[in-house]
C-alpha positions in Angstrom: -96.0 54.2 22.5 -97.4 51.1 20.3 -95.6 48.5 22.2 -93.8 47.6 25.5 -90.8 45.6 26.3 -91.2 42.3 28.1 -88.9 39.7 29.1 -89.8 36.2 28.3 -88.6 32.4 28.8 -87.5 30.9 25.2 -88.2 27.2 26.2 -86.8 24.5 23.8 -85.8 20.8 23.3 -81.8 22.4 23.8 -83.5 24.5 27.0 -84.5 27.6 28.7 -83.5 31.2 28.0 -84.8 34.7 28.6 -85.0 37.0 25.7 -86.8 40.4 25.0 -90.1 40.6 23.2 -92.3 43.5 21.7 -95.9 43.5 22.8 -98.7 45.6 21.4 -100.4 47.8 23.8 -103.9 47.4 24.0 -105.7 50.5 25.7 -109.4 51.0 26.9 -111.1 54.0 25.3 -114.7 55.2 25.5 -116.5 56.8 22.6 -119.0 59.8 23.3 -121.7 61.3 20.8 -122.7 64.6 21.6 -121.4 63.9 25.3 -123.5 61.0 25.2 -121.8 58.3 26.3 -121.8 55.4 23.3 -119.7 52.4 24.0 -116.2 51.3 25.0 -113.7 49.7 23.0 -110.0 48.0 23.6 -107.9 49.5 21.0 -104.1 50.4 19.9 -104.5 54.1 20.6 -103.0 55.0 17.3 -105.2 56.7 14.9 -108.5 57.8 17.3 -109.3 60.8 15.6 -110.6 58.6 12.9 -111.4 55.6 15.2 -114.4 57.2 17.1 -116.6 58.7 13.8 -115.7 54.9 12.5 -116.6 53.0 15.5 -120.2 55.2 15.4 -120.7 54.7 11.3 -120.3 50.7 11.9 -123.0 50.8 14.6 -125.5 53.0 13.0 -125.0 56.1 14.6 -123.9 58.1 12.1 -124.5 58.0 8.3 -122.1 58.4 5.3 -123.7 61.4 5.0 -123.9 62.9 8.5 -121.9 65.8 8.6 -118.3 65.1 11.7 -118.2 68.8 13.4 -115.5 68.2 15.8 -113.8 65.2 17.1 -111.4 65.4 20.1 -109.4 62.9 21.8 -108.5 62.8 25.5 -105.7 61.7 27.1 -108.2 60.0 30.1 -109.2 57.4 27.6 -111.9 59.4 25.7 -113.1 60.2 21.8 -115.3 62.9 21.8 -117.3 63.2 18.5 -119.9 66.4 17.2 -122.2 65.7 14.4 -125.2 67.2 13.5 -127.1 63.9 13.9 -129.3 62.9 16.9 -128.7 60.5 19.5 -131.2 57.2 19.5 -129.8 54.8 21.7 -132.9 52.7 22.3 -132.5 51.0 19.4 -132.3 47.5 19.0 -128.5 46.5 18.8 -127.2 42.5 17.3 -123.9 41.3 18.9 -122.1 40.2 15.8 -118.8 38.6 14.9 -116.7 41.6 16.2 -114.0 41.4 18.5 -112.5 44.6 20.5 -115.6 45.7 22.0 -117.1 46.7 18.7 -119.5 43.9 17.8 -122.8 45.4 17.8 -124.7 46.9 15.0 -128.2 48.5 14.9 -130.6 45.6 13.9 -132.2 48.0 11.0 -128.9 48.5 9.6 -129.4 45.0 8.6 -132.9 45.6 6.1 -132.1 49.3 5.2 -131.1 50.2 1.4 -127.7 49.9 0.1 -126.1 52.9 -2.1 -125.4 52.8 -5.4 -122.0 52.0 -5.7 -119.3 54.6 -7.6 -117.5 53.2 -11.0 -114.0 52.0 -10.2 -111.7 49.1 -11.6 -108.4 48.4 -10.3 -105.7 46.6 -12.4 -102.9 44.2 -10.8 -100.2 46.6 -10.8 -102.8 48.6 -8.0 -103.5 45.4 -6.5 -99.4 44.9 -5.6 -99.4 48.4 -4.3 -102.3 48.2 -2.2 -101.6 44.9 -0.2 -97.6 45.7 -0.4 -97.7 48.9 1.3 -100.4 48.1 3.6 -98.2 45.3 4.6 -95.4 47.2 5.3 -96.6 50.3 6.4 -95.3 49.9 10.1 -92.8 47.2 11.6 -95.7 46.7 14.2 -96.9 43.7 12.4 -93.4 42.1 12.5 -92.1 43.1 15.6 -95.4 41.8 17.6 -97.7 39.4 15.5 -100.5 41.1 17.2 -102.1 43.4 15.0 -104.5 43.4 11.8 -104.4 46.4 9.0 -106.8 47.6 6.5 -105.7 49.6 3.6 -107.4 51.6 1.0 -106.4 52.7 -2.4 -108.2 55.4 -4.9 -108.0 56.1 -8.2 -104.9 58.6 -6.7 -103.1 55.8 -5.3 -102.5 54.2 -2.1 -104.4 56.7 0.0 -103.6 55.0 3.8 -103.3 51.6 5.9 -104.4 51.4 9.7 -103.7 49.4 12.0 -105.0 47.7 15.2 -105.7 44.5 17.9 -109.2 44.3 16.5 -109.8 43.8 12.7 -112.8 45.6 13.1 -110.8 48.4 14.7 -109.0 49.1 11.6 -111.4 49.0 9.5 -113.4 51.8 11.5 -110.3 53.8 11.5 -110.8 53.3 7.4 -114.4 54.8 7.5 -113.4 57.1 9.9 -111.1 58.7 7.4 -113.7 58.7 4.7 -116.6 60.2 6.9 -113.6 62.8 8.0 -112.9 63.5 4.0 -109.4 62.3 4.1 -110.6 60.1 1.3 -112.9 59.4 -0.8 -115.1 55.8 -0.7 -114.8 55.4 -4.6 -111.9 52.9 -4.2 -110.2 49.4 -2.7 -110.0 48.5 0.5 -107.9 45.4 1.8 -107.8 43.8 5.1 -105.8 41.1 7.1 -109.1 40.2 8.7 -111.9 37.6 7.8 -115.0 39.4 5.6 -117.9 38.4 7.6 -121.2 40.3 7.8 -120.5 43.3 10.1 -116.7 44.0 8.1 -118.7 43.6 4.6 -121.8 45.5 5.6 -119.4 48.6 6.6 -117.9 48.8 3.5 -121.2 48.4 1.8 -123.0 51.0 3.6 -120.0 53.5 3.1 -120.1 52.4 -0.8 -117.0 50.8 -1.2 -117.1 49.1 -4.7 -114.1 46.9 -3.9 -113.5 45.0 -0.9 -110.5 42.4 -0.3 -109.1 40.2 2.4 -105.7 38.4 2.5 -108.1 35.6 4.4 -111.6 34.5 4.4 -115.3 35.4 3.6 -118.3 33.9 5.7 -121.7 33.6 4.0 -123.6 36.1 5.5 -120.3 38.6 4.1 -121.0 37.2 0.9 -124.3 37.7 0.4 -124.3 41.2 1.4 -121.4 41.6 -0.9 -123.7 40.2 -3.6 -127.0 42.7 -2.4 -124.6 45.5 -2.4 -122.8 44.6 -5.8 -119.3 44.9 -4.0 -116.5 43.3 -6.0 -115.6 40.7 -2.8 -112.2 38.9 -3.4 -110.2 37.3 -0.6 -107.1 34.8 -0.2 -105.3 38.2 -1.9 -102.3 38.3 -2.8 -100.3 40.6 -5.4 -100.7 38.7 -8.2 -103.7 36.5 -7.1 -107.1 36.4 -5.9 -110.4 34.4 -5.8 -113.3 36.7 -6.4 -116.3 35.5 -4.9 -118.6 38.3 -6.5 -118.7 40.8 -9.3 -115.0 40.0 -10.4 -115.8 42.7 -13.5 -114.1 45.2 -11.8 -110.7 43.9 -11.7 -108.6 44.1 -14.9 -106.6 41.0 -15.2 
């Protein structure tokens, strides 16, 4: 189940009446490491499997790189991840923008070197398919007004949208499915969320070339975008955009 049924009061100038509503359910789930325990997040509980190796790539536990062995989700309220990485969790850790439990990053995530991004341009006829179908990918969105997605697009086509309370949630479920090999990061990826540092810095670590928002950047998000060399567009729409860096890569 995504959503429950709850009975609310309509109030207007003409009066009162009660009337049924969706409402997205929001569940708690913790996120181990090797049985280590990591963090905790409030989530929709759609999608864990590629939630919890996303949720420890955006805080620095795992790499693009670092190899997934096994990721099991329990009923309880659990994500159980295997990689062949070790656990550090003295580091130092920034609360950041994030919402859902999953603001924190490693503080040397912050100085450490970029990759090199892969080639990829994307035209506007894969710039309507990506923001249309992620759009429309579940009723969710329409039947609650209480959830962001993030999409992604390859040089195959629309490869997957997730969704989720927390922005940052679905993007993690995005890297998630890249660190998992669902996908690969030599694409486009399009969110309903706002690009600050944290959502930009994910996408630049995994070596997105091409990140999109349907709203806003924030500085810091654009000046990562510019040290990574990301293509960083936002106020997207199918045939629109305003491309705040490298706007090269989209064929007009």
């Amino acid at each position: 189940m995504s959503t429950i049924d709850c009975c609310t009061t309509l109030i207007t100038l003409e009066g009162a009446r009660e009337i049924r509503e969706k409402v997205l359910e929001e569940r708690p789930f913790s996120v181990t490491l090797n049985d280590e325990v990591i963090g905790s997040a409030m989530v929709l509980a759609t999608d864990l499997e590629e939630f919890g190796p996303g949720y420890l790539f955006g805080q620095g536990y795992l790499g693009r790189h670092d190899q997934v062995l096994e990721v099991r989700v329990c009923p309880e309220g659990r994500i159980e991840v295997y990689a062949d990485v070790q656990v550090n969790k003295d580091e130092e850790m920034i609360t950041t923008s994030g919402c859902g439990g999953t603001g924190k990053i490693a503080r040397r995530l912050l100085y450490e070197k970029l990759p090199k991004l892969p080639g990829f341009r994307m035209d506007f006829t894969q710039l309507g398919e990506l923001v249309r179908k992620s759009l429309t990918v579940s009723d969710l969105s329409q039947l609650t007004h209480c959830v962001h997605g993030c999409g992604f697009l390859t040089e195959r086509g629309f490869e997957a949208c997730f969704e989720d309370v927390g922005r940052h949630n679905a993007v993690d479920k995005v890297m998630g499915a890249i660190l998992l090999g669902r996908f690969s990061s030599k694409g486009a990826i399009y969110t309903t969320g706002r690009l600050t540092s944290d959502m930009v810095l994910k996408c630049a670590r995994m070596g997105v070339p091409i990140v999109l928002s349907r709203t806003a950047p924030s500085s810091l998000g654009l000046e990562i975008a510019r040290k990574a060399g990301i293509t960083l567009g936002a106020y997207v729409r199918p045939n629109r955009m305003n491309v705040f860096n490298a706007p090269e890569r989209i064929v007009s």
